[in-house]
C-alpha positions in Angstrom: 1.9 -14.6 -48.1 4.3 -17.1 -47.4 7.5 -14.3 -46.9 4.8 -12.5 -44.3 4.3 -15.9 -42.5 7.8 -16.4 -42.2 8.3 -13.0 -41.0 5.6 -12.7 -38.3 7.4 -16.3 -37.3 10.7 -15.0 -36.7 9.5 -11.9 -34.9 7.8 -13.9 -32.3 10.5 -15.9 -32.1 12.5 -12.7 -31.3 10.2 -11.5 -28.8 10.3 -14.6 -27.0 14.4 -14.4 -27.0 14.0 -11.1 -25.6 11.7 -11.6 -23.0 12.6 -15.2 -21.7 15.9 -14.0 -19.4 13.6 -11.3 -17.4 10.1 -14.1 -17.1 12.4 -16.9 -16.1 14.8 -14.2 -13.7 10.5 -13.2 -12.5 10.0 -16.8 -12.1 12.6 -18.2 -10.4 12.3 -14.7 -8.1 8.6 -14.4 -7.2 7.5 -18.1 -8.5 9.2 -20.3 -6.1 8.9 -18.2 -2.9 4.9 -18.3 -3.6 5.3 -22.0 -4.3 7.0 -22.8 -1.5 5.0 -20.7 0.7 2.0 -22.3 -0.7 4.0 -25.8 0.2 4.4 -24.1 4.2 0.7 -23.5 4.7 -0.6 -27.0 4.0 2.5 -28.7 5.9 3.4 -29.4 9.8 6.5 -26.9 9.1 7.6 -25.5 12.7 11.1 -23.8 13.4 11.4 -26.5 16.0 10.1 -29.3 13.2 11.5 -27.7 10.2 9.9 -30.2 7.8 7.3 -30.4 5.0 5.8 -33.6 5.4 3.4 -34.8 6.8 1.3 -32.6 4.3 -2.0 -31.2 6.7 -4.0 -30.2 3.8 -6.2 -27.0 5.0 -5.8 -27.5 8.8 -3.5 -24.8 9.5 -6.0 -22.1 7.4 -8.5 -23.9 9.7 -6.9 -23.2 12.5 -5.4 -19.8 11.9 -9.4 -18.7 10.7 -11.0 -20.0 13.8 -8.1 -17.6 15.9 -9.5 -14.5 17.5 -6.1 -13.0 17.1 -6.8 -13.4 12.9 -9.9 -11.5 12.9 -8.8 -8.8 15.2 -5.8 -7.9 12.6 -8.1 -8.4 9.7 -10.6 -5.7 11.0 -7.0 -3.1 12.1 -5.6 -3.9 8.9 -9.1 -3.2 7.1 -9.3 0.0 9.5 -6.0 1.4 9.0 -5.1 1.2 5.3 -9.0 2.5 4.6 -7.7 5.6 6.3 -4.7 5.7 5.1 -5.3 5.4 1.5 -8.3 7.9 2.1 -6.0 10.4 3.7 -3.8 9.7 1.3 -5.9 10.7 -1.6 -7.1 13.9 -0.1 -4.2 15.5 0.5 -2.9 14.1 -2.7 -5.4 15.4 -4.8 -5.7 18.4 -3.0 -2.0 18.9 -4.3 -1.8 17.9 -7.3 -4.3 20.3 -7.8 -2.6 23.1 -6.5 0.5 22.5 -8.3 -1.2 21.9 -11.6 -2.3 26.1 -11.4 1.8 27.0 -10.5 3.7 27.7 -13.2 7.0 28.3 -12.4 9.4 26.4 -9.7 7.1 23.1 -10.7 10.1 21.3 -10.9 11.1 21.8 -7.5 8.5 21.0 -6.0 8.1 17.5 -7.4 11.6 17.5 -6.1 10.8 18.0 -3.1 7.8 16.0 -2.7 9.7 13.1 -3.7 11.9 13.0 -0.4 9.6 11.6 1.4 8.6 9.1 -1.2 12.8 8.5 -1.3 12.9 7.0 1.9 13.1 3.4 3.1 9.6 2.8 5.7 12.9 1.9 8.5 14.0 5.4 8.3 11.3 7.1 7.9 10.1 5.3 11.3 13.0 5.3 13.1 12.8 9.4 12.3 9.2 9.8 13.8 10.3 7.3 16.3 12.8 10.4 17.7 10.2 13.0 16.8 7.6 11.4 18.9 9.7 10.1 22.1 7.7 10.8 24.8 10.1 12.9 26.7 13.1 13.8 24.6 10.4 14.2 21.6 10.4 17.3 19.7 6.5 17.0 18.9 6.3 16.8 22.8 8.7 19.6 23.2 6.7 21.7 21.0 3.0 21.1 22.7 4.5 21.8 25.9 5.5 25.2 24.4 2.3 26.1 22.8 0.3 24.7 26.5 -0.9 21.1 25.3 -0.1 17.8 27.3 2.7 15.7 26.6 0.9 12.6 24.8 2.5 9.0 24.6 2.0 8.5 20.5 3.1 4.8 20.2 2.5 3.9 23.8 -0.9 4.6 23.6 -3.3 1.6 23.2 -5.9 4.7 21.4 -3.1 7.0 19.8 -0.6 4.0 18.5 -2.6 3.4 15.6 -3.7 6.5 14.6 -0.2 7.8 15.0 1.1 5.1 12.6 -1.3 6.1 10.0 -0.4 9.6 9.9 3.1 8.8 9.7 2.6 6.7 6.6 0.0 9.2 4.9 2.8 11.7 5.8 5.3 9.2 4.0 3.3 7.7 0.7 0.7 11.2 -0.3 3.7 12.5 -2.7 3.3 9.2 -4.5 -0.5 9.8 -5.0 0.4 13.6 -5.8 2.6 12.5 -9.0 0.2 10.0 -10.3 -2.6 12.3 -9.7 -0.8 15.6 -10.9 0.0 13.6 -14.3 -3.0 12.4 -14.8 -4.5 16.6 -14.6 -1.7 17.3 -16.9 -3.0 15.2 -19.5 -6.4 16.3 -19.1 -8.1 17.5 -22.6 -8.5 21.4 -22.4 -11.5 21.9 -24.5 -14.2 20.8 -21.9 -13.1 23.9 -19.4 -13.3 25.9 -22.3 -16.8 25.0 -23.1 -18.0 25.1 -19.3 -16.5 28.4 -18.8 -18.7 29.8 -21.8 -21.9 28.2 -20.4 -20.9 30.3 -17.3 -20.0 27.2 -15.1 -17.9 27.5 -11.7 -14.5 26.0 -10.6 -16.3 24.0 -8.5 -18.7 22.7 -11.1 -15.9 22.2 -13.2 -14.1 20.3 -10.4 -16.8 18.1 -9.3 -18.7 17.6 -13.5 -15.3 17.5 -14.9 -12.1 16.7 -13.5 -13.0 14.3 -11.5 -15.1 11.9 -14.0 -12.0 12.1 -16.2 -9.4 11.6 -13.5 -11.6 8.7 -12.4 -9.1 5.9 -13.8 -6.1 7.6 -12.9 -7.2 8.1 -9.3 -8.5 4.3 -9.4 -4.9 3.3 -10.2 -3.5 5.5 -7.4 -6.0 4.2 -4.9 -5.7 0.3 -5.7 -1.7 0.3 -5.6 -2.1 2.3 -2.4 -4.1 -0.2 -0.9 -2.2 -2.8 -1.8 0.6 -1.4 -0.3 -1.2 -0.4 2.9 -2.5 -4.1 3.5 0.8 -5.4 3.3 2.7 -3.2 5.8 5.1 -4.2 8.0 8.0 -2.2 8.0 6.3 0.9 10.0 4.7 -1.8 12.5 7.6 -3.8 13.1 9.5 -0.5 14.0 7.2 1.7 15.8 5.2 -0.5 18.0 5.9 -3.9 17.3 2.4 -4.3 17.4 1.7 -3.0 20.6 0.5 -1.4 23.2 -0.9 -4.9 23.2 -2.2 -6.0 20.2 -3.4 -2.5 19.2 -1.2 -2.0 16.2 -0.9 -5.8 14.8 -1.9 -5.6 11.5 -2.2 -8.9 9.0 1.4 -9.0 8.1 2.7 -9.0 11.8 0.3 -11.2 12.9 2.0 -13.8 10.4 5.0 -12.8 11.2 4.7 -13.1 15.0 3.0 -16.6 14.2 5.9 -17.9 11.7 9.0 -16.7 13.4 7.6 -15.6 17.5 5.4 -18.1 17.6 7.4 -20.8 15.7 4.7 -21.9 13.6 6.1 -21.6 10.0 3.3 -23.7 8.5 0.4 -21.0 10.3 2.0 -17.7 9.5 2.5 -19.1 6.0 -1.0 -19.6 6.3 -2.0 -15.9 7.5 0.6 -14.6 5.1 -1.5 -17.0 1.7 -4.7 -15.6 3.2 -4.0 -11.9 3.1 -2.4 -12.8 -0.7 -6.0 -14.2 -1.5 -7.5 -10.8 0.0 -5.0 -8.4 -1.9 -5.8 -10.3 -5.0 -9.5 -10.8 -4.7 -9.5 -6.8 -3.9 -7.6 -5.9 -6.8 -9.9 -7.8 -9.4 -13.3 -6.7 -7.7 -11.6 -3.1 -8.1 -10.8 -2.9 -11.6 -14.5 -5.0 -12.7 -16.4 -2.4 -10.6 -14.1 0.3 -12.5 -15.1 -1.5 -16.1 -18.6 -1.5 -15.1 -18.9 2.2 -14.0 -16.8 3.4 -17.1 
């Protein structure tokens, strides 16, 4: 008993060697950014007063809640990534299902999915940015040819937003497809077996089977997708910058334009906690409503 001890000792001693140099590289990485953050949002910080103290304690969430400007952003941000991760999904799944029936050439097709996956947001903006120029656009170029109006995409105060959600369902549905199309891959066989001997159709199969067992795959998919949708800012900060207006400013612009264009460091550190608290209150509702269902 006492050899076991020792053993089961000195293997948690070993794990803890092991894994020390990456949680201390992880804490020194992501801890004291959200510490000092947190430090920003309850301080007078300004770029023109660039000091913590006098501490403010929860005036600046106070004042950044009680902002029109915050609620506006709240409700695009809320809008845009709920389409986004729902277009997302559709076209993923609609994929993934599709490729799970080819048999040969799979291979390059995840291949070429992955391209647009690849790519930095900046590129891939800067791409549809020239694709979508009102009049040097190809996109333009195009509808002109087939006898549709020019349209201003990111001008637009009604098309901007739309425009940049299509553009980033365009960008992120091959990450859904791969998550998606592993998860069909590792689906049991035996339960199509039996439904196709009790006479059952591919859409009964669809809708009674693959879907109740993909249901915690496609949970994963959707919660890191809408995570990463509530936290853009690379697609804004190219495309619109915003605009037209304030059509396009989604959470994580609004803090940026209150930190660095409004030079109030201690509010958009504020904004930024607040849509932290959001993410992370989202994430844990998802996965208890997930445990509850299953």
């Amino acid at each position: 008993m006492r050899h076991l001890l020792h053993a089961a000792d000195r293997s948690w001693r070993t794990g803890w060697a092991f894994s020390l140099p990456g949680l201390l590289t992880l804490a020194i990485v992501m801890g004291f950014p959200l510490i000092y953050a947190v430090l920003m949002s309850v301080s007078s910080m300004t770029l023109l007063r660039p000091a913590l103290l006098p501490f403010t304690g929860l005036a600046n969430f106070i004042h950044v809640m009680s902002n029109p400007q915050f609620w506006g952003a709240l409700f695009l941000t809320v809008k845009y990534s709920i389409v986004t991760v729902a277009g997302e999904f559709v076209f993923g799944l609609g994929i993934a299902l599709m490729l799970n029936r080819v048999l040969r050439l799979k291979s390059v097709y995840f291949a070429i999915l992955t391209i647009p996956m690849a790519m930095s947001p900046v590129s891939v903006a800067l791409i549809w940015r020239m694709l979508l120029q009102p009049n040097l656009g190809i996109v333009n170029h195009l509808m002109e040819v087939i006898g549709l109006p020019r349209l201003d995409w990111l001008g637009s105060a009604d098309l901007a937003l739309w425009t940049m959600a299509g553009i980033d369902i365009w960008q992120q549905t091959s990450f859904v497809v791969l998550i998606l199309a592993a998860g069909l891959a590792s689906l049991p066989r035996e339960p199509y077996e039996a439904a196709d001997v009790d006479g059952a159709t591919r859409l009964q199969q669809f809708w009674y089977i693959t879907l109740p067992m993909l249901r915690p795959v496609s949970a994963i998919a959707v919660i890191i997708q809408l995570i990463n949708e509530f936290r853009t800012y690379d697609l804004t900060y190219v495309l619109t910058k915003g605009g037209p207006g304030t059509s396009t400013e989604v959470l994580s612009f609004y803090a940026y334009r209150q930190a660095f264009l409004g030079l109030s460091l201690n509010e958009g550190s504020a904004a930024s906690f607040i849509l932290l608290l959001i993410v992370l209150a989202m994430t844990v509702i998802f996965f208890w409503l997930l445990e509850r269902k299953r």
